[in-house]
VEXKEKE-828556 format. One record per residue (C-alpha): residue number from 0; x, y, z. Coordinates in steps of 0.001 Angstrom, whole numbers. Example, Ala and Ser with C-alpha at 12.3 -4.5 7.8 and 13.67 -1.06 7.14 Angstrom:
+-----+---------+---------+---------+
! num !      c1 !      c2 !      c3 !
+-----+---------+---------+---------+
!   0 !   12300 !   -4500 !    7800 !
!   1 !   13670 !   -1060 !    7140 !
+-----+---------+---------+---------+
END
This chain:
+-----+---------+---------+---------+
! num !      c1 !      c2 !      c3 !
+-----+---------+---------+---------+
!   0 !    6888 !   31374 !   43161 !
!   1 !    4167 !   28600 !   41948 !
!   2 !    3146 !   28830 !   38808 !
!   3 !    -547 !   28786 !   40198 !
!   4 !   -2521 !   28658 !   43495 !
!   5 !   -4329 !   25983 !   42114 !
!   6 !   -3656 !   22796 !   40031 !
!   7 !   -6695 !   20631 !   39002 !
!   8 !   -5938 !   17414 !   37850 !
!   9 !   -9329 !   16517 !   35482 !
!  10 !  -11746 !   18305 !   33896 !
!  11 !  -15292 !   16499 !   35004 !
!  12 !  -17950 !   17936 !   37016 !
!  13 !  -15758 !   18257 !   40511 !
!  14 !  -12625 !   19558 !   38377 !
!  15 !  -14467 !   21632 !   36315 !
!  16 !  -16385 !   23561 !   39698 !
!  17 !  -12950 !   22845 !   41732 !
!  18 !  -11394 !   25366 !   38688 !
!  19 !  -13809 !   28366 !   38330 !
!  20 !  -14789 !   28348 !   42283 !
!  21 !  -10854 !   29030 !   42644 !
!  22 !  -10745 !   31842 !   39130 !
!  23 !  -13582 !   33312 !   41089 !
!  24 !  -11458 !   34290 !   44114 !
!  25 !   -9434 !   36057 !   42578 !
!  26 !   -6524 !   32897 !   42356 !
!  27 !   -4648 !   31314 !   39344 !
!  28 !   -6065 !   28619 !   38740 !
!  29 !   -5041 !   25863 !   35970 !
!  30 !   -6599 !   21980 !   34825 !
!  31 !   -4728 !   19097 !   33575 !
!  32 !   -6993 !   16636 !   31107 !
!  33 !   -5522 !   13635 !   29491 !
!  34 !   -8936 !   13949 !   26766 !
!  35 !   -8235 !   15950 !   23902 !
!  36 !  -11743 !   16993 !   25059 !
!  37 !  -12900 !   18949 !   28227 !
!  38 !  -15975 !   17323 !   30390 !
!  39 !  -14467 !   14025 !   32142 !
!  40 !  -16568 !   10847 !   31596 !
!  41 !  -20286 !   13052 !   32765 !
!  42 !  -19520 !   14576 !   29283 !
!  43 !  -18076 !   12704 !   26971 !
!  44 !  -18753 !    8475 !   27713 !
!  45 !  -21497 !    8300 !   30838 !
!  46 !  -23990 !   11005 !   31962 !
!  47 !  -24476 !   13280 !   29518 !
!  48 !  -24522 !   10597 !   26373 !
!  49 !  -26465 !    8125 !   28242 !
!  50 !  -29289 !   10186 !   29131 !
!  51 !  -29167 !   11451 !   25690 !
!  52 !  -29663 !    8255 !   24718 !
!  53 !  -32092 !    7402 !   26780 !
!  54 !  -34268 !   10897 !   25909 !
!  55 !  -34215 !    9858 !   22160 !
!  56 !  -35264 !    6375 !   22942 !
!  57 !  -38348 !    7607 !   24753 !
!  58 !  -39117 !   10198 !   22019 !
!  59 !  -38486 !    7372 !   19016 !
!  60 !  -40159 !    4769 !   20926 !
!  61 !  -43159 !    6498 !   21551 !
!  62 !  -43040 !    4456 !   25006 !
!  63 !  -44729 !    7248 !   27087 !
!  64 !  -47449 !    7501 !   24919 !
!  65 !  -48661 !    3889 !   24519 !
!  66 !  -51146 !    3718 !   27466 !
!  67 !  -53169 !    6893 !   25335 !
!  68 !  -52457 !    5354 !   21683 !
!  69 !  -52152 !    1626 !   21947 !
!  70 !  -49539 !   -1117 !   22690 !
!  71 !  -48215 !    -867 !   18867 !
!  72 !  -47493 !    3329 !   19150 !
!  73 !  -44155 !    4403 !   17548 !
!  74 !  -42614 !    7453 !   16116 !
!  75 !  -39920 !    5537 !   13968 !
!  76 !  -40277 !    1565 !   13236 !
!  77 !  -37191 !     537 !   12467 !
!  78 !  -34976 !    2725 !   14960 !
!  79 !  -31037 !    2576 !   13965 !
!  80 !  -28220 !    3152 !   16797 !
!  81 !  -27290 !    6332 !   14575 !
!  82 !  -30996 !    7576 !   14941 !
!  83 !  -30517 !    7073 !   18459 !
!  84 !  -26632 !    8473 !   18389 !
!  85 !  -27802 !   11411 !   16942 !
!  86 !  -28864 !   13323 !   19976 !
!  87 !  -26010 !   12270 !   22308 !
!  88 !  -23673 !   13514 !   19472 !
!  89 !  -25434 !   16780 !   19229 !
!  90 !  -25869 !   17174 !   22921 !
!  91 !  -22402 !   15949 !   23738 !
!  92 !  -20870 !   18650 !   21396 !
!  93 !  -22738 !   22009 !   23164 !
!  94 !  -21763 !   20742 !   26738 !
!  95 !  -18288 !   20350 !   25389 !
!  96 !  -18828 !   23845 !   23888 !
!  97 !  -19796 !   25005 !   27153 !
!  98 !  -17424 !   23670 !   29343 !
!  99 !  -14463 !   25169 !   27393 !
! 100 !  -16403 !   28784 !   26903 !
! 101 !  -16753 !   28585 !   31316 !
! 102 !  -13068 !   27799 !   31617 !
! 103 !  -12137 !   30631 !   28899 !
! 104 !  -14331 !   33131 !   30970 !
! 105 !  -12772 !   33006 !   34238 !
! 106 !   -9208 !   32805 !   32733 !
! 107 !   -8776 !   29001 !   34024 !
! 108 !   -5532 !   27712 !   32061 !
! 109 !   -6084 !   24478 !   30366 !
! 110 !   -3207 !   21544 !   29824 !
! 111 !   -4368 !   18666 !   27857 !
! 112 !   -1899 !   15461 !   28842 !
! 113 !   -1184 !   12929 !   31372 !
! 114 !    -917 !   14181 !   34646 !
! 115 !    1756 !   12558 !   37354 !
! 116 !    3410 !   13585 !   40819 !
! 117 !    7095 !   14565 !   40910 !
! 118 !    6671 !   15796 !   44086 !
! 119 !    3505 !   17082 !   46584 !
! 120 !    3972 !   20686 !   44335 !
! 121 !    4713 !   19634 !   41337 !
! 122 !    3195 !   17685 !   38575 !
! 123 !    4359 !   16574 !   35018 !
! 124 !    2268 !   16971 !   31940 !
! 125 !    3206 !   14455 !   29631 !
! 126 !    2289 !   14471 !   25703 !
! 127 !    3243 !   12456 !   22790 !
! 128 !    5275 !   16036 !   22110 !
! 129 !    7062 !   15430 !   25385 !
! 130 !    7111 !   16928 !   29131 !
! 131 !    6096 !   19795 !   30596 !
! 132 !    6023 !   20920 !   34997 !
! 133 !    4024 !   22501 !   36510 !
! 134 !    4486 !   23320 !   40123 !
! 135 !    1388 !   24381 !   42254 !
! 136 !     230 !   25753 !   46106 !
! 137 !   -2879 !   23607 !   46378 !
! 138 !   -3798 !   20723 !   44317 !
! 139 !   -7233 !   19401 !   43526 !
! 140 !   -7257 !   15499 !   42046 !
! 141 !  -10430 !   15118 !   40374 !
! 142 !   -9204 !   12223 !   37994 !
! 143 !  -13297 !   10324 !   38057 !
! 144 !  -12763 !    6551 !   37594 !
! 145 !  -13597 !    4277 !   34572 !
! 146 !  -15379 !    1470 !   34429 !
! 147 !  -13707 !   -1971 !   35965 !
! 148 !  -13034 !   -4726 !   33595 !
! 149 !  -12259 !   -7978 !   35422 !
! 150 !   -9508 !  -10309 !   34118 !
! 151 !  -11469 !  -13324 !   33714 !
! 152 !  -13612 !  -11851 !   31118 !
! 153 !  -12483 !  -10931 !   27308 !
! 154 !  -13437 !   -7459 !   26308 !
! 155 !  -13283 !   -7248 !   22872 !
! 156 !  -15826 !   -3851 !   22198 !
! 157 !  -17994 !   -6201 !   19858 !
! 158 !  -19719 !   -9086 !   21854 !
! 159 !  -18303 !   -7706 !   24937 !
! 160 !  -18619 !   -4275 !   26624 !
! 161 !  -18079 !   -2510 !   29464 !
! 162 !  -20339 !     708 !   30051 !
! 163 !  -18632 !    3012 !   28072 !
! 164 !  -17983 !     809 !   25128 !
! 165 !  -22312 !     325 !   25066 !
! 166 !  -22364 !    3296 !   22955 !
! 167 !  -20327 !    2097 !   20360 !
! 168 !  -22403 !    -320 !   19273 !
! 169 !  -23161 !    -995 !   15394 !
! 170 !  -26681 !   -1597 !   15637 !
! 171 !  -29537 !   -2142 !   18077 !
! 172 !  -28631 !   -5717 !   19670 !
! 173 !  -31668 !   -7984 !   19650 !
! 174 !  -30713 !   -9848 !   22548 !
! 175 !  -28337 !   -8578 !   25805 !
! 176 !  -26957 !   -9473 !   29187 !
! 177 !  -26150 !   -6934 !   31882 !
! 178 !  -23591 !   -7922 !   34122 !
! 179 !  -24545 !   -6354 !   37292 !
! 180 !  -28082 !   -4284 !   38262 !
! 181 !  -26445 !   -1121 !   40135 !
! 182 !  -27370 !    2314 !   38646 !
! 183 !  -25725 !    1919 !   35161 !
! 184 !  -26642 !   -1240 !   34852 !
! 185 !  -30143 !   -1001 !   35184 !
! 186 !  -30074 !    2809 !   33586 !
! 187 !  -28974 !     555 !   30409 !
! 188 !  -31265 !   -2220 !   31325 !
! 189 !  -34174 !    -376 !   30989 !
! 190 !  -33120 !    1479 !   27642 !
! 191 !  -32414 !   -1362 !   26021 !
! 192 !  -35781 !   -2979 !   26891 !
! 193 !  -37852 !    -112 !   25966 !
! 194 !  -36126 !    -655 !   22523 !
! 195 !  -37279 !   -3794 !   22264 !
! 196 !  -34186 !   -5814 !   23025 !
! 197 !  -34251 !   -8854 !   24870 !
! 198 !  -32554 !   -8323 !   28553 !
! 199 !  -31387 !  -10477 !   30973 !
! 200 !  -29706 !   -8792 !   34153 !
! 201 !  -27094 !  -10937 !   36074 !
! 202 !  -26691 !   -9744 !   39858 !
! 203 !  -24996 !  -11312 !   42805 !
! 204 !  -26939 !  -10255 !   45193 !
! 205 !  -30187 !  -10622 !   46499 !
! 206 !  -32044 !   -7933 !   44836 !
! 207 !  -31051 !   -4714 !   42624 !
! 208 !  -30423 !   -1228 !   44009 !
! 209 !  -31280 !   -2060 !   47451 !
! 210 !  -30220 !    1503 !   48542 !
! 211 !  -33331 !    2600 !   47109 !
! 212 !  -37202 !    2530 !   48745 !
! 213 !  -37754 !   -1271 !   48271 !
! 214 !  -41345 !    -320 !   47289 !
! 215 !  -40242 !    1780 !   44616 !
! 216 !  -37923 !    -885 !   43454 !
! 217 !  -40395 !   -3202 !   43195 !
! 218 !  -42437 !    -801 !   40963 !
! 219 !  -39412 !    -361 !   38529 !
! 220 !  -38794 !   -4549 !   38662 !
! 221 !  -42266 !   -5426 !   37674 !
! 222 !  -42650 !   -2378 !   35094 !
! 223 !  -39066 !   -3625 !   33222 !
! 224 !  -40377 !   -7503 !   33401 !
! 225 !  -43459 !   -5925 !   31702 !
! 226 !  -40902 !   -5381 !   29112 !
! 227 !  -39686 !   -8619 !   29033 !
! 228 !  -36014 !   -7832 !   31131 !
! 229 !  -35639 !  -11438 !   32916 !
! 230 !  -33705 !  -10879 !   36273 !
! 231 !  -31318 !  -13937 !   37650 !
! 232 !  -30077 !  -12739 !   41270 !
! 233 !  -27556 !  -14557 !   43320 !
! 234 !  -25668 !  -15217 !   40186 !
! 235 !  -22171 !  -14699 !   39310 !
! 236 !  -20870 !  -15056 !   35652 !
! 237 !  -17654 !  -16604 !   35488 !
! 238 !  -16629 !  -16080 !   31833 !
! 239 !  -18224 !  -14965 !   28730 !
! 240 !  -17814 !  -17386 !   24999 !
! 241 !  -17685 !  -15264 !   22213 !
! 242 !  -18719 !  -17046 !   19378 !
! 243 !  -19325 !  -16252 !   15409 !
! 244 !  -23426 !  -15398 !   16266 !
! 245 !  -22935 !  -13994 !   19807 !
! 246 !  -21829 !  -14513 !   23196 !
! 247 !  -22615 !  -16616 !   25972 !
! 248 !  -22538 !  -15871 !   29437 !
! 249 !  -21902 !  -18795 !   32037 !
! 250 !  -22759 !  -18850 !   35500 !
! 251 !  -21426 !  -20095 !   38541 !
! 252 !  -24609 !  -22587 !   38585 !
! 253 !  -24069 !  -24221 !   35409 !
! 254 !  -26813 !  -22386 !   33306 !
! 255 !  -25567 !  -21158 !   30075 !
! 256 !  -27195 !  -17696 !   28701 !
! 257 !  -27006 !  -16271 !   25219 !
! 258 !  -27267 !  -12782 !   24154 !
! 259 !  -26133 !  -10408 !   20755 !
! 260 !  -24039 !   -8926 !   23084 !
! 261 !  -22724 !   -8657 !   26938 !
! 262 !  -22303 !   -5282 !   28910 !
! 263 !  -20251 !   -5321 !   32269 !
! 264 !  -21349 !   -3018 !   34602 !
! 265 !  -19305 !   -4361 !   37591 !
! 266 !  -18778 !   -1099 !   39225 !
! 267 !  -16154 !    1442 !   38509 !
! 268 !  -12172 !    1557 !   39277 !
! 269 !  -10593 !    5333 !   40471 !
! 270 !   -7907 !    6664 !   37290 !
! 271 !   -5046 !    6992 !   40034 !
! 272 !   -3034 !    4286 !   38420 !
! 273 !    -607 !    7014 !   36095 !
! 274 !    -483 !    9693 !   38683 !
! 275 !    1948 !    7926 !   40446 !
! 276 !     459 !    8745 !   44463 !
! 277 !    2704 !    6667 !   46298 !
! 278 !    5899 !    8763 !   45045 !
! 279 !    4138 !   11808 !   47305 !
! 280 !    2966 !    9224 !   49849 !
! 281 !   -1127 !    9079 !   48959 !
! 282 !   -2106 !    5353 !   48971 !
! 283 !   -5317 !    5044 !   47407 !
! 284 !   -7640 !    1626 !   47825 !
! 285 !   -7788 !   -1715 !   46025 !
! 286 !  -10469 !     176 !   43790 !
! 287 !   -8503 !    3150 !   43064 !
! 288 !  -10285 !    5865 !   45617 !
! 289 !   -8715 !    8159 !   47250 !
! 290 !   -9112 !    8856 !   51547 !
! 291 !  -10051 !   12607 !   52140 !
! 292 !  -11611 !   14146 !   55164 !
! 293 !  -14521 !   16129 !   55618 !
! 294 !  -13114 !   18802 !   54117 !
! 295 !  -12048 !   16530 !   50670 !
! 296 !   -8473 !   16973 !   52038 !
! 297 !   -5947 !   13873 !   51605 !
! 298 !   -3745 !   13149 !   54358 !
! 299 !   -1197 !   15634 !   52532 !
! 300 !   -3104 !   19098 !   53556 !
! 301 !   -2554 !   20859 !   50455 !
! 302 !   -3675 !   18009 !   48448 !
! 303 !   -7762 !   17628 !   47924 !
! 304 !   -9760 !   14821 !   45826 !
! 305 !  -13188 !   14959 !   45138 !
! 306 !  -15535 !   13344 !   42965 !
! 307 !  -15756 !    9755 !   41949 !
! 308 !  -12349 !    9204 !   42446 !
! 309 !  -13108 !    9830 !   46304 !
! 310 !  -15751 !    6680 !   45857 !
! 311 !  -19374 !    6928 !   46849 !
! 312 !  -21849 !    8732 !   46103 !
! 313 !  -19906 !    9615 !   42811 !
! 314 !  -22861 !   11732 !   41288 !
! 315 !  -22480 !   14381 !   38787 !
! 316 !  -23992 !   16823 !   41196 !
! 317 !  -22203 !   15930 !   44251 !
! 318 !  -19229 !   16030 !   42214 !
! 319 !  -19486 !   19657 !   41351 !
! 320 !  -20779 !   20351 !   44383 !
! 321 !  -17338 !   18607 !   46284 !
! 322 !  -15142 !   20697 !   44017 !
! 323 !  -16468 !   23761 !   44690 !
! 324 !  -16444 !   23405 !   48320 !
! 325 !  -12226 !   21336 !   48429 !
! 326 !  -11209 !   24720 !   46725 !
! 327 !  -13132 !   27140 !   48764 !
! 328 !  -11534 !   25260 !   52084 !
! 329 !   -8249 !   25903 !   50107 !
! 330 !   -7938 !   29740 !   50014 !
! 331 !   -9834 !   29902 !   53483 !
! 332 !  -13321 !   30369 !   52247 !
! 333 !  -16138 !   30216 !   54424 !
! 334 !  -18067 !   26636 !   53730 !
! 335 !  -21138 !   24844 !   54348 !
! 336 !  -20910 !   21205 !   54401 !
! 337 !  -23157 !   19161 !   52168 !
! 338 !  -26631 !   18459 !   53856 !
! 339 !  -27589 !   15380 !   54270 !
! 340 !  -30795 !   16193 !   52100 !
! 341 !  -29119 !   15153 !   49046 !
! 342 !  -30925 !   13947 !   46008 !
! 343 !  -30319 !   10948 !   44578 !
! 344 !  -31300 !   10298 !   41129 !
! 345 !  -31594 !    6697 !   38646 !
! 346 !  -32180 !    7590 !   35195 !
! 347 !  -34321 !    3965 !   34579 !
! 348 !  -37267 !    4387 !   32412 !
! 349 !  -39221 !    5334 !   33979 !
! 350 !  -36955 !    7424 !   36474 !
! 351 !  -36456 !    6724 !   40298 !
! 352 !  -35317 !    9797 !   42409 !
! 353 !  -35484 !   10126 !   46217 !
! 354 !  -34734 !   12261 !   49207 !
! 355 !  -33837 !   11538 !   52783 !
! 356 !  -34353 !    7557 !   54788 !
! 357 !  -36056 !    4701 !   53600 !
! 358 !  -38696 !    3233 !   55294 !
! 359 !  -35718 !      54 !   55887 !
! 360 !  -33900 !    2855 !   57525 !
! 361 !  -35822 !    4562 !   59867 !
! 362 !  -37244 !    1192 !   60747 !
! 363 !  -33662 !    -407 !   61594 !
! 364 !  -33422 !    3242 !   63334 !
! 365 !  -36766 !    2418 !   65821 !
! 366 !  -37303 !    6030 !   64409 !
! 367 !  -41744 !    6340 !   64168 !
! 368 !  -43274 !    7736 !   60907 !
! 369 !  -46206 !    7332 !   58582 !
! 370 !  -46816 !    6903 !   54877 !
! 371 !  -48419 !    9377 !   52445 !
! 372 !  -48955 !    7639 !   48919 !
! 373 !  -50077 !    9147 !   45805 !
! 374 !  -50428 !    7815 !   42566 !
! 375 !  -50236 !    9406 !   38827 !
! 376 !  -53186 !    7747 !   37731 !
! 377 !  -55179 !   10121 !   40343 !
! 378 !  -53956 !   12939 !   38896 !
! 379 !  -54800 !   14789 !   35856 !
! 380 !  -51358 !   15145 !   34734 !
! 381 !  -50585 !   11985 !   34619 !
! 382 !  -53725 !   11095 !   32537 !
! 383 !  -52419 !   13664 !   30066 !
! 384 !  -48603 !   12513 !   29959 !
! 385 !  -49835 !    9038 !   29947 !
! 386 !  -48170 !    7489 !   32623 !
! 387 !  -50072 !    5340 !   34877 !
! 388 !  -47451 !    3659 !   36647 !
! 389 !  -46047 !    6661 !   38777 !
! 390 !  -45927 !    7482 !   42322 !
! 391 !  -44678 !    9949 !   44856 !
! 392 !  -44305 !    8542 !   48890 !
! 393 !  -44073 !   10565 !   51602 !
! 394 !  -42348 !    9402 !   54971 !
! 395 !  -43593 !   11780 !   57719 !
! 396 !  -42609 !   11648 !   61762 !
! 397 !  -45777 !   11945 !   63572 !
! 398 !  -44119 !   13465 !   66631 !
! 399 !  -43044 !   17050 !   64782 !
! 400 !  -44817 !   16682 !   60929 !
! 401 !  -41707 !   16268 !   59360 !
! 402 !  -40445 !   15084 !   56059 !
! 403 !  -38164 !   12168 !   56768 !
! 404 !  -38299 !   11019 !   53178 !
! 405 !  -39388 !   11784 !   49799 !
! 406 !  -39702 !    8958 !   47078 !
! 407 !  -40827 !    9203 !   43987 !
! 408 !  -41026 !    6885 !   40689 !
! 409 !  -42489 !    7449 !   37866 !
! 410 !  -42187 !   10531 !   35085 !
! 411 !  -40154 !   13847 !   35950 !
! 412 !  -39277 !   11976 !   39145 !
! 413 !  -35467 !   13340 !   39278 !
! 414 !  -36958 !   16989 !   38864 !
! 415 !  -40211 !   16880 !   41557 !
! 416 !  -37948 !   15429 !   44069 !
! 417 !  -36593 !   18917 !   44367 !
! 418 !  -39632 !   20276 !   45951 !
! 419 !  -39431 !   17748 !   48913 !
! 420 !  -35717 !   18377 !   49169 !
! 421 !  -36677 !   22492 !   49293 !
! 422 !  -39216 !   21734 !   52095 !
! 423 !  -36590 !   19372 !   54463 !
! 424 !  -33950 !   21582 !   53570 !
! 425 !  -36010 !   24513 !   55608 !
! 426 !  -37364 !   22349 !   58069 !
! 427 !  -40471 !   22255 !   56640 !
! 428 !  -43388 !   20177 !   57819 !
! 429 !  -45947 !   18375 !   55783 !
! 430 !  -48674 !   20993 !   56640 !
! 431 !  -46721 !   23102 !   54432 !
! 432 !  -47521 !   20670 !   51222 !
! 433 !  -51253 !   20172 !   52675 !
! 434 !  -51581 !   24215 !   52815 !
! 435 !  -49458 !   25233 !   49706 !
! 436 !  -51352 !   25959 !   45867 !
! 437 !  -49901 !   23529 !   43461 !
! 438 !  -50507 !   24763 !   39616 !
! 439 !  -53246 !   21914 !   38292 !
! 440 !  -52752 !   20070 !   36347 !
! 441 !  -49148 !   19430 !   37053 !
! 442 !  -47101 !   16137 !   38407 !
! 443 !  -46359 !   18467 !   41366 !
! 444 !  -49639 !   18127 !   42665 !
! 445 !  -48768 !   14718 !   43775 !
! 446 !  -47518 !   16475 !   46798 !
! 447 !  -50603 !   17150 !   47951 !
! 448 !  -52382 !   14238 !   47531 !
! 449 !  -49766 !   12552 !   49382 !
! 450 !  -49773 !   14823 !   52309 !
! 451 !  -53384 !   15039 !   52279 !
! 452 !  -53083 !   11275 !   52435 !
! 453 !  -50493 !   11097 !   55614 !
! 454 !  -52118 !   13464 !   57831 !
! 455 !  -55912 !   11857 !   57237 !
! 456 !  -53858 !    8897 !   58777 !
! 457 !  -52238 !   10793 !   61626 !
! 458 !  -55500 !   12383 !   62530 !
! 459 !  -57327 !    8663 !   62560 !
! 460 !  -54558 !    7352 !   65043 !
! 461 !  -54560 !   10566 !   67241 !
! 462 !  -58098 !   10691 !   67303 !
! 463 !  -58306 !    6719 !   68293 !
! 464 !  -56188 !    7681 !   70811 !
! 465 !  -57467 !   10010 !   72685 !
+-----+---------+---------+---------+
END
């Protein structure tokens, strides 16, 4: 006999869910984490510390308050990396806390060590103490990646960082390069800046997070140059001098850039390399991800990966939500696939969060629709929180009312974008936003306006029409 049903190899988001979703079904359920510390990388070095970090730069900052009190606003003047550390150590601690006290609850069984494959039931546990096996019916990999470091360049976790090493820093750099303006790159970007630092972002390609509205991008680009972030795209950096009074960043064209310090953000590799796949016949990719199938299976059927490890879109929440699901599909539980209104959220100051196509998509999809616009200078709320840059966009098909899209930038964006995703998810149309009470004042309300906006333009083009 196994010594469980289920063996989850890491103790993130998708692990963490994979576990207790399992422990709830009545199975025995264990987890394998090489930390000394439950929580994965969400926990301990990327989500959870970097918004953190980003919440106490706002707060010490006084950023979100300058348009009502004046350019020269702050709560602290001279801010310190351990005023800002502060919070993410506190914060970090009680998820930790948390995590554990969830585990403990549903009786999940927790290993800390190295995991690795003896063979598709059985896995080693390996310690500084020595070895222990553990043999298994199902197995869940949720091992998350870390961040990739590319040979050419010298980390050294003083001049040179990757995304997890940012945190370490000694003090608040006054100059910095990002190399690379994905998600944590310009997440970091924008933190920095709003700290006063000095930011240059190095990207390869033609523009940054072009997965995103391009409108809304634009918004975020011209808001972070407003805090003097200088963008060089269609650059590559092909090594970094460290030097006595900084580093220096050189690019494929010949210029030479200076900075305090240099963060890599150059996307993330899967942490497959000591579980030793290829023994049980899993090959994962040059990046370290692991195949699965719809149903987060490998192409061993007992064998399930979710997460980050499984590559994009490697969120916390679709994490969690992917573990869950692997080990329902494990013990034969009834499942509902992951809708394809999924929210996507950038934690940029200010925040970017959006729901369904982009107006690039439907248009490369010859699929018709019309805009709804409104803007948090129009609405009381935003007057009272003091932002005047934010916006909520509506993308509605004029054939059935639909919501095709919801995008939003601005304050509370990653929490409004819920209500659009609540109103697609039921099929709603946008009659329901121009018909439904929204609490005044309130960022919500921006619904409204934008619907209100989008279906005064539908009526003007049916009534032209007729």
């Amino acid at each position: 006999m196994a010594d469980y049903d289920l063996l989850v190899i890491g103790c993130g988001p998708g692990g963490q869910r994979a576990a207790i979703a399992a422990a709830k079904l009545g199975r025995r359920a264990a987890v394998i984490e090489k930390r000394d510390v439950v929580g994965g990388v969400c926990v301990n070095t990327g989500t959870i510390p970097s918004k953190s970090l980003r919440e106490a730069v706002l707060y010490l900052t006084g950023l979100s308050q300058r348009d009502l009190y004046g350019q020269s606003y702050r709560v602290k003047e001279d801010i310190t990396m351990n005023d800002l550390t502060r919070r993410t150590h506190h914060v970090v601690a009680r998820e930790i806390e948390v995590v554990r006290d969830q585990l403990a609850r549903n009786r999940v069984v927790l290993h800390q060590g190295t995991a690795q494959f003896i063979d598709e039931h059985t896995v080693a546990v390996r310690t500084g103490a020595g070895e222990r096996r553990l043999s298994a019916e199902k197995v869940i990999i949720a091992s998350g990646t870390r961040p990739a470091r590319p040979p050419s360049v010298a980390f050294d976790d003083v001049h040179v960082f990757d995304s997890d090493g940012i945190l370490g820093l000694g003090e608040v750099p006054r100059s910095l390069v990002v190399v690379g303006a994905g998600v944590i790159g310009i997440e970091y970007a924008s933190i920095f800046a709003a700290l006063g630092t000095k930011v240059t972002v190095i990207e390869q390609r033609d523009r940054m997070l072009d997965f995103c509205d391009e409108e809304v991008v634009e918004a975020l680009q011209f808001h972070l140059r407003d805090l003097a972030v200088t963008f060089r795209f269609r650059e590559v950096v092909e090594a970094v001098e460290v030097h006595d009074g900084g580093s220096v960043a050189l690019l494929g064209s010949g210029k030479a850039v200076a900075a305090d310090v240099v963060m890599y953000s150059a996307g993330r590799q899967g942490a497959t390399d000591s579980l030793d796949l290829e023994t049980i016949g899993i090959t994962p990719d040059k990046r370290g991800r692991i195949p699965v199938d719809e149903h987060y299976r490998t192409n061993l059927g007992h064998i399930y990966a979710v997460g980050d490890v499984i590559g994009f879109p490697a969120l916390a929440s679709t994490s969690m939500e992917q573990g869950r699901l692997a080990a329902y599909h494990a013990f034969d539980e009834p499942t509902t696939a992951i809708t394809g209104t999924m929210p996507i959220g950038i934690y940029t100051i200010p925040e970017i969060s959006y729901v369904g196509r982009t107006e690039a998509e439907l248009t490369a999809q010859s699929v018709p629709y019309e805009v709804g616009i409104s803007r948090y200078r129009e609405l009381a709320r935003g007057q009272i929180c003091g932002d005047s840059t934010g916006m909520l966009k509506l993308l509605v098909s004029p054939v059935d009312r639909k919501l095709l899209g919801v995008h939003l930038f601005g304050t509370g964006a990653t929490e409004i974008v819920h209500i659009g995703q609540a109103v697609m998810g039921c099929a709603g149309t946008v009659d329901y936003l121009v018909n439904a009470v929204f609490n005044y004042p309130t960022l919500a309300e921006a619904y409204k306006v934008a619907a209100l906006d989008v279906t005064n333009k539908l009526r003007t083009v049916e009534r032209l029409r007729r």
